[in-house]
VEXDREN-2710 file (C-alpha; in Angstrom, 1 decimal):
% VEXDREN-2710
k/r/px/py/pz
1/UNK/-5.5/26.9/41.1
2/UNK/-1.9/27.0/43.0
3/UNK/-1.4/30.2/41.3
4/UNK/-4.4/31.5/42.3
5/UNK/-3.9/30.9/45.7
6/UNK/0.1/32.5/45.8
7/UNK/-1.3/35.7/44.1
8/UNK/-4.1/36.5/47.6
9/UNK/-3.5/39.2/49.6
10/UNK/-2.7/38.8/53.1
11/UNK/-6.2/38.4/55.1
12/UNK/-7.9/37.0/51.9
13/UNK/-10.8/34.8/52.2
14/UNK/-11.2/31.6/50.0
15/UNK/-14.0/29.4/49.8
16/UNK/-13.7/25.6/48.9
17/UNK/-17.3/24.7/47.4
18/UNK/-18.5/21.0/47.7
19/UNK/-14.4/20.0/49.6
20/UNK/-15.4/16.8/51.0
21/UNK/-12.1/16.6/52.8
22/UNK/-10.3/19.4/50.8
23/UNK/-10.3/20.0/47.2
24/UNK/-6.7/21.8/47.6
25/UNK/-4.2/22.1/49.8
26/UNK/-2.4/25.3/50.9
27/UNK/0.9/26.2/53.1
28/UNK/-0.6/29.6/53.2
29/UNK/-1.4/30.4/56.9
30/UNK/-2.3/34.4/56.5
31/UNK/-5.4/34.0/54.5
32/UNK/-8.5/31.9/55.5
33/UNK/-10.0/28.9/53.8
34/UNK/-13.3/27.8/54.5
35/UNK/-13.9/24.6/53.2
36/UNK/-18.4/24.0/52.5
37/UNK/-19.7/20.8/52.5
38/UNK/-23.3/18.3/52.9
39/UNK/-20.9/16.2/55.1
40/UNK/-17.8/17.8/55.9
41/UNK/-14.7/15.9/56.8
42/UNK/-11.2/16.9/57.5
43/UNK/-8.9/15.3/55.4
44/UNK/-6.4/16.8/52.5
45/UNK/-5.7/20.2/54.4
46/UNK/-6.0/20.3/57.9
47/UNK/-6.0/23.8/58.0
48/UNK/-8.8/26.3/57.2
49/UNK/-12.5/26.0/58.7
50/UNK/-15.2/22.8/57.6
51/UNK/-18.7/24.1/57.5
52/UNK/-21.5/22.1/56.9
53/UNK/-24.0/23.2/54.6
54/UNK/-26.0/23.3/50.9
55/UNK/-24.0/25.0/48.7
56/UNK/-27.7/26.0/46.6
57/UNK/-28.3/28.1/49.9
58/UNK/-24.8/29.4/51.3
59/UNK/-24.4/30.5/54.9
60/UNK/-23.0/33.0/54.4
61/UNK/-23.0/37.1/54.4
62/UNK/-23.1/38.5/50.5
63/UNK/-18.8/39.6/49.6
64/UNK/-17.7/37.5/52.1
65/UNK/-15.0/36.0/50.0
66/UNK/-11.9/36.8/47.1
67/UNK/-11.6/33.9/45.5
68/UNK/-14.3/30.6/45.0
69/UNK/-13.1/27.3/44.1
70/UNK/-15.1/24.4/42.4
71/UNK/-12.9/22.1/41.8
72/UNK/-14.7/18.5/40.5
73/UNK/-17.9/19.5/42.1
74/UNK/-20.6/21.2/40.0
75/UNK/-21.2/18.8/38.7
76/UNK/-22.6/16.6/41.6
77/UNK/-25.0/19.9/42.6
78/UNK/-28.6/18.7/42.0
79/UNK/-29.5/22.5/42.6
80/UNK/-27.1/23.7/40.3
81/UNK/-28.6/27.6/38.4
82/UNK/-29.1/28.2/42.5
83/UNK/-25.7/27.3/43.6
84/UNK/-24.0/29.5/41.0
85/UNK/-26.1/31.9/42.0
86/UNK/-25.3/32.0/45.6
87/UNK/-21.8/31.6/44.5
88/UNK/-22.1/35.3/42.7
89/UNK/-23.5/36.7/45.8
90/UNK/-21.1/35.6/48.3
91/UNK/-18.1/36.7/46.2
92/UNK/-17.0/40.2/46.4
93/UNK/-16.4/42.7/43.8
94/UNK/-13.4/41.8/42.0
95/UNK/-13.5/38.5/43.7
96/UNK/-12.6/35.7/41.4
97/UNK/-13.9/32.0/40.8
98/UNK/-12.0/29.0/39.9
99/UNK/-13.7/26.1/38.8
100/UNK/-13.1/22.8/37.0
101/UNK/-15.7/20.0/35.5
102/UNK/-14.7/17.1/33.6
103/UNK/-15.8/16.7/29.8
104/UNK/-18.7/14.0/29.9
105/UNK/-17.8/12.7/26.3
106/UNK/-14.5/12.3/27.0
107/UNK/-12.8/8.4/27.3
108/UNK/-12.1/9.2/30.8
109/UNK/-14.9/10.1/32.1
110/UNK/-16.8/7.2/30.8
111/UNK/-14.5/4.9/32.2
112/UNK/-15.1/7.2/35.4
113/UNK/-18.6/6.6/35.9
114/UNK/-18.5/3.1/34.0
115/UNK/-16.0/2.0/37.2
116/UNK/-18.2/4.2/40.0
117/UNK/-21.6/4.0/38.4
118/UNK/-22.1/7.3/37.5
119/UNK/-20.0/8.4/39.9
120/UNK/-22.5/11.1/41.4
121/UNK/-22.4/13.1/38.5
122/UNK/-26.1/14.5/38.0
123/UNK/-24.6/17.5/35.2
124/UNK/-22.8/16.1/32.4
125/UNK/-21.0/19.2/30.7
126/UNK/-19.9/18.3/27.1
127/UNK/-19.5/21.9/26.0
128/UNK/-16.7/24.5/27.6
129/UNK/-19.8/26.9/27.0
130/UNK/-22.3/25.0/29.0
131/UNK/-20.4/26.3/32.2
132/UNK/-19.0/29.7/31.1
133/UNK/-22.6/31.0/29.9
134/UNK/-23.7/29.6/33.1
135/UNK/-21.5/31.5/35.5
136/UNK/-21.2/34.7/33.4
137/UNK/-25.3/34.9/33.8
138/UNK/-26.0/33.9/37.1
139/UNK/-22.7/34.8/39.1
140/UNK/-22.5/37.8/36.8
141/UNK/-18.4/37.2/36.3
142/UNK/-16.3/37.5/33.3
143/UNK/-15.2/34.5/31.7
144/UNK/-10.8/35.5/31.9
145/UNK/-9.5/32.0/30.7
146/UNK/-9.9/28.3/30.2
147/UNK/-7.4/25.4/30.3
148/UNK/-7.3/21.7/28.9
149/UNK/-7.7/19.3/31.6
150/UNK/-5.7/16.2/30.7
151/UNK/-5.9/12.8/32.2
152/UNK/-4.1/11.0/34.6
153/UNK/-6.6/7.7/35.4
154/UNK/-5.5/8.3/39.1
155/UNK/-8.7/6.9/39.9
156/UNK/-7.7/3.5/39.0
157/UNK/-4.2/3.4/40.6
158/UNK/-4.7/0.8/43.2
159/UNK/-2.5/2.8/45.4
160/UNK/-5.4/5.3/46.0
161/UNK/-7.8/2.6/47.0
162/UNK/-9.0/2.3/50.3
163/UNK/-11.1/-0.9/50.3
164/UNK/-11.4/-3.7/48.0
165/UNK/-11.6/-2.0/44.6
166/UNK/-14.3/-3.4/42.1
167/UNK/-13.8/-6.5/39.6
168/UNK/-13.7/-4.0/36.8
169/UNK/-10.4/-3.0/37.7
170/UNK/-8.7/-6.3/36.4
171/UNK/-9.1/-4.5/32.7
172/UNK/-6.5/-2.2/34.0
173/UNK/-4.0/-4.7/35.1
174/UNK/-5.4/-4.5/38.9
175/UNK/-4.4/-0.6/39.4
176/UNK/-1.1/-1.1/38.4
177/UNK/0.9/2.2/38.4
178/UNK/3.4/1.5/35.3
179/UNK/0.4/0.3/33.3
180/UNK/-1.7/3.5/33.6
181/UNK/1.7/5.5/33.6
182/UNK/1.9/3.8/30.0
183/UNK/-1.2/3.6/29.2
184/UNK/-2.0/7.5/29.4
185/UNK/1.5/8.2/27.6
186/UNK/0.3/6.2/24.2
187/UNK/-3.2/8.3/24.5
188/UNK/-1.2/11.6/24.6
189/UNK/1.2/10.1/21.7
190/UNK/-2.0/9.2/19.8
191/UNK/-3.7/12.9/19.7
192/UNK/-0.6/14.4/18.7
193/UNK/-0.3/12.5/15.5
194/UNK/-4.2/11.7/14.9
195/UNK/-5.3/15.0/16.5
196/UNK/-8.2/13.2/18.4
197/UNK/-8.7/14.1/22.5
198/UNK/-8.3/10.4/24.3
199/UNK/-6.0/11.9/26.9
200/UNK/-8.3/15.2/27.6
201/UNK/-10.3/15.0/30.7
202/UNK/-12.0/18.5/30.9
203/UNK/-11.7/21.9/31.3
204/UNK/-10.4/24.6/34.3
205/UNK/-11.9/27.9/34.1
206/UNK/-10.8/31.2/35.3
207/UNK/-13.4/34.1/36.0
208/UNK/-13.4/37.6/37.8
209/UNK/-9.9/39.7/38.5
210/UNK/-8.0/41.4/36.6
211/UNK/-8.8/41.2/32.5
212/UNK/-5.0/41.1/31.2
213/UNK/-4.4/37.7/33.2
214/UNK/-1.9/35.9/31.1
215/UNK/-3.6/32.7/29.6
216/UNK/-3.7/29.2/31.8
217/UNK/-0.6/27.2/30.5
218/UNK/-1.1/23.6/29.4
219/UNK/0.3/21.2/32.0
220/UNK/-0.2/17.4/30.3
221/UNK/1.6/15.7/32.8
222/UNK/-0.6/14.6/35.5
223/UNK/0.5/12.7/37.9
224/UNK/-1.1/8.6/37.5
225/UNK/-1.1/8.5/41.8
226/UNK/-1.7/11.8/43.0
227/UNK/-3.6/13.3/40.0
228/UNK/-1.8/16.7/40.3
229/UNK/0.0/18.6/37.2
230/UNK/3.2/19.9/36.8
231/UNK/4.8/22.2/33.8
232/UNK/7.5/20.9/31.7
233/UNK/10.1/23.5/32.3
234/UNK/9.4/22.8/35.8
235/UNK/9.9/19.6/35.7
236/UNK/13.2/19.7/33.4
237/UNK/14.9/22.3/35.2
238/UNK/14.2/20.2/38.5
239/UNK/16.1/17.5/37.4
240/UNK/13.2/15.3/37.7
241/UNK/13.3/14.1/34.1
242/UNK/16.4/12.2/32.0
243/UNK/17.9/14.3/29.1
244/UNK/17.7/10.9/27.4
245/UNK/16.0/9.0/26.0
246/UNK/14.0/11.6/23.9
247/UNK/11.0/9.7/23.4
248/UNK/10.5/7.9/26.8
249/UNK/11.6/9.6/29.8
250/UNK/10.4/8.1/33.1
251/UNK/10.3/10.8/36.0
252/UNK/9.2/10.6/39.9
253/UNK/5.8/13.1/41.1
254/UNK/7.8/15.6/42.9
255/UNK/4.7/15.7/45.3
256/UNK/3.9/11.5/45.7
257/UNK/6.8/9.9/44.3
258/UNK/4.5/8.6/41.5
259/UNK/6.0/6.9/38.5
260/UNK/5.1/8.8/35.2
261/UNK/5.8/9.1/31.8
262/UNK/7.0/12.3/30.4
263/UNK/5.6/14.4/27.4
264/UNK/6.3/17.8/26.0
265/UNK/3.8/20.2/27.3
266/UNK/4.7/22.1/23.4
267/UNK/3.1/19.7/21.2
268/UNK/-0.8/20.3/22.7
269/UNK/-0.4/24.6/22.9
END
């Protein structure tokens, strides 16, 4: 999605579908970011403009925006054919949509809504195609690429609770940090050599602009506090990660100062 954002035009309008308090932040100050929700609230981003409303019935004028983002919310829309519908109208031509879902039948996401019950997800996607036939119909955009989502358990890191987390949580020694950090790094290790999905969380898709787009890179480190991804190269030539050892390399989030375990983005392409 970061890349996304660079790649506006000045004056560009982006629209943050179902943000709670911000589904992205941005330094960008010359485009606009209007961020729609039932119960807006400003959090993540204080910039941009909080807008109260059903995303199944948008306020909005048809082309009003470049670029839509859905990150982690389609699938809490009860009215979900309307909502990508509207989302089709109020993008203009050219305009392009972001969106991510996470993969029902993966391990995280049953721990997700095993931890939350349900976790107010009313659409459970288990198919990549169950969103791109979707949006290509009804938003009448062209499917440009799709990404592995892989997991960080950030949900569980007791650092990113606010009140008393539930009982459930003692299964995952309490939220502690190294554990997940560990954790997540034997399920990676595990697909590579048994070529099963345990780490996989879901899917990003890209739709709309330009056709030649390169393809989405695969970023499997994901932060275990902060939840956000980084490439390998970006991390190596950083600094952040030791040269040695080979096989477990501890590194800091450049964003939170998480601790994480780092894997070889080469192995899943």
């Amino acid at each position: 999605m970061t890349e996304l954002i660079a790649s506006l035009p000045a004056r560009a309008r982006v629209l943050d579908l179902g943000a709670a308090a911000g589904s992205f932040s941005t330094a960008r100050r010359d485009i606009l970011v209007v961020r729609l929700d039932l119960e807006p609230r400003a959090g993540k981003d204080e910039t941009g403009a909080w807008v109260a409303g059903d995303a199944a019935r948008l306020p909005f004028a048809p082309g009003s925006f470049d670029l839509i983002v859905a990150n982690h919310s389609l699938e809490h829309f009860t009215s979900l054919e309307e909502t990508v519908r509207e989302m089709g109208r109020v993008l203009r031509p050219e305009g392009r949509v972001f969106i991510s879902v996470p993969d029902a039948s993966t391990l995280t996401d049953r721990i997700y809504r095993w931890m939350a019950r349900g976790g107010g997800h009313v659409n459970p996607f288990r198919k990549p195609e169950q969103v791109t036939g979707l949006v290509e119909r009804l938003a009448g955009v062209k499917l440009r690429g799709t990404k592995i989502l892989f997991s960080s358990l950030s949900f569980l890191n007791r650092h990113n609770f606010r009140s008393r987390p539930p009982r459930k949580i003692a299964l995952f020694a309490f939220g502690s940090e190294h554990f997940l950090a560990v954790f997540t790094w034997v399920l990676r290790q595990w697909d590579i050599r048994h070529g099963t999905r345990y780490s996989h969380y879901g899917w990003a898709f890209y739709f709309g602009g330009d056709p030649r787009a390169e393809r989405p890179q695969v970023w499997i480190n994901v932060c275990v506090r902060c939840g956000s991804g980084h490439a390998q190269n970006f991390l190596k030539t950083t600094g952040i990660v030791p040269r040695f050892p080979r096989w477990f390399q501890p590194y800091r989030c450049p964003l939170c100062g998480g601790w994480n375990l780092f894997t070889e983005d080469a192995v899943f392409e």
